[in-house]
C-alpha positions as CSV (number, residue, x, y, z in Angstrom):
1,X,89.8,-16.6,8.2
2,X,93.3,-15.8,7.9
3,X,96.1,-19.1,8.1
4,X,99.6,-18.7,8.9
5,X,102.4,-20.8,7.9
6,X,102.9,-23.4,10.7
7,X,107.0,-23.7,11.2
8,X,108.5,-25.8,9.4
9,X,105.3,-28.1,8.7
10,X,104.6,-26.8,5.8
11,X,100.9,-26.6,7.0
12,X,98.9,-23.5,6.6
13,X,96.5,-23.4,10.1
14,X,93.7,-20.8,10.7
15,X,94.4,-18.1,13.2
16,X,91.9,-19.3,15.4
17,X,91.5,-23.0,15.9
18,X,89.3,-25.6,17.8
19,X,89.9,-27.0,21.5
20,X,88.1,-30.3,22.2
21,X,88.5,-30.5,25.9
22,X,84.9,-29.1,26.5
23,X,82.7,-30.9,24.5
24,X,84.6,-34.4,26.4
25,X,83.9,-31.9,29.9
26,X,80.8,-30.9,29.5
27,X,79.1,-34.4,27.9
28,X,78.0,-32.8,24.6
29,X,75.9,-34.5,22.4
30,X,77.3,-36.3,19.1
31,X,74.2,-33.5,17.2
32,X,75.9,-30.5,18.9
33,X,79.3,-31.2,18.1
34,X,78.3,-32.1,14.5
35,X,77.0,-28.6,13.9
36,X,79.7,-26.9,16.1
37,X,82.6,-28.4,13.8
38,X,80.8,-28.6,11.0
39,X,79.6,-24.7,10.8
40,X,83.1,-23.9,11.8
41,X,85.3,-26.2,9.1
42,X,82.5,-24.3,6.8
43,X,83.5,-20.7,7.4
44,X,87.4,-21.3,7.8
45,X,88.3,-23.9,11.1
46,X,91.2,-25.7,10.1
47,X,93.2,-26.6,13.2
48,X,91.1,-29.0,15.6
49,X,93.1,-30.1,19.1
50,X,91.7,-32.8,21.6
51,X,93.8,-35.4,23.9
52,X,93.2,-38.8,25.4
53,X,92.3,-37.8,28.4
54,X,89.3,-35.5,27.8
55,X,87.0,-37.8,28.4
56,X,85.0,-38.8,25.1
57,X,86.4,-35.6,23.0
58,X,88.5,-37.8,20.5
59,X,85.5,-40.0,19.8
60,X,83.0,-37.2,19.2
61,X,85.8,-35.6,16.9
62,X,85.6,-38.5,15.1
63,X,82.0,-39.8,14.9
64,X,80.8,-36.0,13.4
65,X,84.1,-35.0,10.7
66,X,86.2,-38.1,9.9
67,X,84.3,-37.9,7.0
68,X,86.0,-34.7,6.2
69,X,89.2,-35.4,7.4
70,X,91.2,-33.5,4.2
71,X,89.7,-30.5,5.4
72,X,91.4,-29.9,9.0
73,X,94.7,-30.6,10.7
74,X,93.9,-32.5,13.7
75,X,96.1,-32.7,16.6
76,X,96.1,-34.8,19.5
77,X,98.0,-35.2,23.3
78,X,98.8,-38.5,24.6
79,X,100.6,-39.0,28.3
80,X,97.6,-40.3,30.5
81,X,95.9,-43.4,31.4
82,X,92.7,-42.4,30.5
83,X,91.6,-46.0,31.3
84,X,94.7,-48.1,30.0
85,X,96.4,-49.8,33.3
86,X,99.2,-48.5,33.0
87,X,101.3,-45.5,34.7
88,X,101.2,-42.0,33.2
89,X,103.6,-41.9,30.5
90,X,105.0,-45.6,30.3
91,X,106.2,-46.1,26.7
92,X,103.9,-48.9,26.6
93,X,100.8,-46.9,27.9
94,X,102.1,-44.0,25.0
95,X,101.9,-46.6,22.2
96,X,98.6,-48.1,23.1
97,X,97.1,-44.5,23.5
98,X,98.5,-43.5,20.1
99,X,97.2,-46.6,18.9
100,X,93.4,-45.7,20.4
101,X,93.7,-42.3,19.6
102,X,93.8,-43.4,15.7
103,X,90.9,-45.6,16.3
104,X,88.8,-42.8,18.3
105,X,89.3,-40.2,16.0
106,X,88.4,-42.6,12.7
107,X,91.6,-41.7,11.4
108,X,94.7,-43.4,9.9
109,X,97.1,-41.1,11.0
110,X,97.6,-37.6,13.2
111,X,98.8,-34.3,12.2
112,X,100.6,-33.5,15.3
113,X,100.9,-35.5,18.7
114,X,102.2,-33.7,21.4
115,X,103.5,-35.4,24.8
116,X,100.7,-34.2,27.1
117,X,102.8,-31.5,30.1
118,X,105.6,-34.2,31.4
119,X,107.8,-33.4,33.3
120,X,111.4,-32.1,32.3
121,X,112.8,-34.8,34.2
122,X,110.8,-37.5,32.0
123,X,111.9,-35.5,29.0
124,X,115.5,-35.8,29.6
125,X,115.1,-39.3,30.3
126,X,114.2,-39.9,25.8
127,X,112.1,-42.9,26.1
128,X,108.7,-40.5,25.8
129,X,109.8,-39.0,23.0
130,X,111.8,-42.3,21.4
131,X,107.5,-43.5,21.3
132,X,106.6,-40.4,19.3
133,X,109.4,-40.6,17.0
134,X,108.6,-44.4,16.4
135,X,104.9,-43.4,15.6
136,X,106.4,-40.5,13.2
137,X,108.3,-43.1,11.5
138,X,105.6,-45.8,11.1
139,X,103.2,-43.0,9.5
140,X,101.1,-42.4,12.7
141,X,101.6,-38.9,13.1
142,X,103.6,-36.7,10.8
143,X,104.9,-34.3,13.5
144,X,105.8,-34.3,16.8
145,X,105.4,-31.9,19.1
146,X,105.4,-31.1,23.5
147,X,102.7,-29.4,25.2
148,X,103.1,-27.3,28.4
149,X,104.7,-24.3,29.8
150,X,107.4,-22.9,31.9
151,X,111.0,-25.3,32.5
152,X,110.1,-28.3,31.0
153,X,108.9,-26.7,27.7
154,X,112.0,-24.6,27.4
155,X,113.7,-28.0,27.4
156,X,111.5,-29.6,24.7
157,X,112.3,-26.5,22.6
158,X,116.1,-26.3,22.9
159,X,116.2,-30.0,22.3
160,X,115.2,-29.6,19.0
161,X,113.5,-33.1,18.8
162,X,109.8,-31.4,18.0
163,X,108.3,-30.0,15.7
164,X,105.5,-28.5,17.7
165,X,104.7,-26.5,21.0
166,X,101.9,-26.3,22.7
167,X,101.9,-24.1,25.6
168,X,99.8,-20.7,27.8
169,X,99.3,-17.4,26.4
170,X,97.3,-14.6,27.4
171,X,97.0,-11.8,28.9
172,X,97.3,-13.7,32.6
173,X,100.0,-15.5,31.2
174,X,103.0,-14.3,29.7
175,X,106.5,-16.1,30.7
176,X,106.3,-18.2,27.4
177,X,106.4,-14.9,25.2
178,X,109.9,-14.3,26.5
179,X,111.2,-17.6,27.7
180,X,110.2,-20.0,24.9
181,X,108.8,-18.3,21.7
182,X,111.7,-16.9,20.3
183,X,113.6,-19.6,20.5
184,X,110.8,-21.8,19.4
185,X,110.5,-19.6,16.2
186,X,115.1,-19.9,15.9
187,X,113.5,-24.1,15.5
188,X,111.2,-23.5,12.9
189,X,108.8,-25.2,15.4
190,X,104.8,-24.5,15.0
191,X,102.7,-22.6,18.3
192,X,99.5,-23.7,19.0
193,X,98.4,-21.8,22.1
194,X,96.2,-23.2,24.2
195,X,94.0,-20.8,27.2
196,X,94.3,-17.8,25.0
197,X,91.6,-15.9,26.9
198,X,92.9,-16.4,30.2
199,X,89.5,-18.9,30.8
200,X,87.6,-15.9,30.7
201,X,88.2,-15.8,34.3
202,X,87.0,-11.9,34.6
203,X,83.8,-12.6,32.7
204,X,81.3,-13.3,35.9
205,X,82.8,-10.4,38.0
206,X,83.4,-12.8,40.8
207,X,86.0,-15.8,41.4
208,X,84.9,-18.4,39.4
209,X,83.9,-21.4,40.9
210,X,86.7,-24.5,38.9
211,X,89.7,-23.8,40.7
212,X,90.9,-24.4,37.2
213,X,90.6,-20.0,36.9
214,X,91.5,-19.5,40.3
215,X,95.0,-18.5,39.7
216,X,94.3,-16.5,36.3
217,X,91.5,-14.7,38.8
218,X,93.8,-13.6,41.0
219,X,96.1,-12.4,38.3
220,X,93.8,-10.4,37.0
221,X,92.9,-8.8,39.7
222,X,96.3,-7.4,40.0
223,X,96.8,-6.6,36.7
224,X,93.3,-4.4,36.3
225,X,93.4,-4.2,32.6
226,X,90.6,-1.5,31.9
227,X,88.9,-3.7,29.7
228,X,88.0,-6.2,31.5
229,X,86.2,-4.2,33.6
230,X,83.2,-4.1,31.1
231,X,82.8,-7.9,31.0
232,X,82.4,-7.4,27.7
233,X,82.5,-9.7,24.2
234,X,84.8,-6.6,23.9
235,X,87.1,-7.6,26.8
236,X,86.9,-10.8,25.3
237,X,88.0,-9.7,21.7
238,X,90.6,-7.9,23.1
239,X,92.3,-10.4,24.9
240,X,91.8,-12.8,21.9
241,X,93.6,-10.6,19.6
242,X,96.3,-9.9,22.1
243,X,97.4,-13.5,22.0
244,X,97.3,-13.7,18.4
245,X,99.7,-10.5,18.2
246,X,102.2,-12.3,19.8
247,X,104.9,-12.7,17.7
248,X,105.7,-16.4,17.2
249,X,102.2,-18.0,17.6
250,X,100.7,-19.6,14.6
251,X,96.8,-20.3,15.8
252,X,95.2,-20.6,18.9
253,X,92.4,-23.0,20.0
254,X,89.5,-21.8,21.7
255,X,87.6,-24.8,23.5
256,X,83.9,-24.9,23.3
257,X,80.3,-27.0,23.8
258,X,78.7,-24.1,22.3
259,X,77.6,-25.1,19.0
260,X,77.6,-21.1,18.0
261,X,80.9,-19.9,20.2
262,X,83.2,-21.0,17.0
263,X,81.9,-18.5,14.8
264,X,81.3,-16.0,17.4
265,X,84.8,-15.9,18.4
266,X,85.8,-15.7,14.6
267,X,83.6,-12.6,14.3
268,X,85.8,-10.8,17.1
269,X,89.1,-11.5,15.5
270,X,88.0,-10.3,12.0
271,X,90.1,-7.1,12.6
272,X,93.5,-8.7,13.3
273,X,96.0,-8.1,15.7
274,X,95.9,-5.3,17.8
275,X,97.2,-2.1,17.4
276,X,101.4,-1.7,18.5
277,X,100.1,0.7,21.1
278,X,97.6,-1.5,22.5
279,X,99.6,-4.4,22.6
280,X,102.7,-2.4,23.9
281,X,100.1,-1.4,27.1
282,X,99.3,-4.7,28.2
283,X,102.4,-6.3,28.0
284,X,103.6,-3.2,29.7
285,X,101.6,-3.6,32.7
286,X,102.5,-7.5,32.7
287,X,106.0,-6.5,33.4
288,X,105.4,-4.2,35.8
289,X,102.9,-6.8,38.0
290,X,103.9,-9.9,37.4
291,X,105.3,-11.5,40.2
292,X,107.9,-14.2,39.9
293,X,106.0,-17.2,40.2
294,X,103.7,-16.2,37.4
295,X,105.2,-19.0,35.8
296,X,102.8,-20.6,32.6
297,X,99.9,-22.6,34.0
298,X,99.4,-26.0,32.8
């Protein structure tokens, strides 16, 4: 599995990482997630990603591989009640969250913790990211880092306060390769990317039914990349390697229940990036069809 420097970190992450919002979603058993992360850390998964709010994602993370915890980089989102009464992002309800996020996972400290998609407005404000830079310097977390697209990321990068974005890209969502990732690279800051294959929205041939694709769905449609219309683990391959040709982006997390779909996904990106030509074609027929409030999707 190949790894690539992560910014400034100092952290080498695998290309392709892990994305624990389904296996919180989709109430996966503690026995599936153990042989889902456990096969994967086995044949190269380094980078595993979850947040507070997916339900009991940090708590399966930590039940099936604290016990291996020198062998991945494990990064985390905080921002949400999730069950604490308080108000999203409260500097209060961010320190308790940390707090339970280290007791979830079975850890002693966090990677990275990113500020879970507030607002610019909340940004410019400092006391959200005055709570993350208290948690760097009492050992918590040994990066900081903002996760989300379009204004408000663009804000958290030219701040220069992180260390780490997390934000869309793929081949239905574009604006971050031009509004945020060079400048994130000028930083030094590490890219996770999260959605790399668009949700597979194209796989079922119709709309999907979690309005969570709808808007990648109707991309899509415009777009008509030939090879999507095959519906293919080919289609899939090639939008996975698309994302991962982008200059600027260091790994890119995959979310999954499917105790197999790790490795599976691995097997697609064993070629690399895509060819210049390739690459040069879709982003080519990006520009020409994206409309202006193709903006990055949460």
């Amino acid at each position: 599995m190949e790894q690539r420097l992560y910014g400034n970190t100092g952290m080498k992450v695998s290309v392709l990482g892990f994305g624990g919002a389904e296996i919180g979603y989709r109430g996966a058993s503690v026995s599936d997630v153990e042989k889902l992360l456990g096969t994967a850390l086995d044949a190269g998964l380094n980078v595993i990603d979850t947040a507070e709010c997916y339900k009991n994602s940090e708590e399966l993370i930590g039940k099936t591989v604290s016990h291996r915890r020198d062998d991945y980089y494990l990064f985390t989102k905080c921002g949400h009640a999730s069950g604490i009464e308080l108000e999203d992002w409260d500097p209060k309800l961010l320190e308790q969250s940390i707090d339970r996020s280290l007791k979830h996972l079975q850890t002693d400290y966090i990677d990275v913790i990113h500020l879970h998609s507030c607002s610019e407005e909340l940004l410019r404000r400092g006391e959200v990211i005055e709570v993350l830079q208290r948690a760097k310097q009492q050992g918590k977390t040994r990066f900081i880092g903002y996760s989300g697209d379009h204004k408000a990321a663009l804000y958290a990068v030219q701040s220069g306060l992180f260390d780490s974005l997390e934000t869309s890209v793929n081949i239905a969502d574009q604006e971050a390769i031009d509004l945020t990732l060079p400048l994130a690279a000028q930083q030094g800051m590490g890219v996770v990317v999260k959605r790399p294959i668009a949700n597979a929205a194209w796989l079922t041939g119709s709309k999907p039914e979690s309005e969570y694709s709808h808007a990648y769905w109707d991309r899509l449609q415009a777009l008509d990349y030939d090879f999507i219309e095959a519906r293919s683990p080919q289609s899939v391959e090639t939008a996975l390697r698309f994302t991962l040709s982008v200059p600027g982006v260091h790994t890119a997390i995959v979310g999954t229940s499917n105790p197999n779909r790790w490795i599976e996904n691995a097997q697609l990106i064993a070629q690399g990036n895509l060819s210049e030509e390739r690459y040069r074609t879709i982003r080519s027929t990006w520009k020409e069809t994206a409309a202006a409030d193709w903006i990055g999707l949460q």
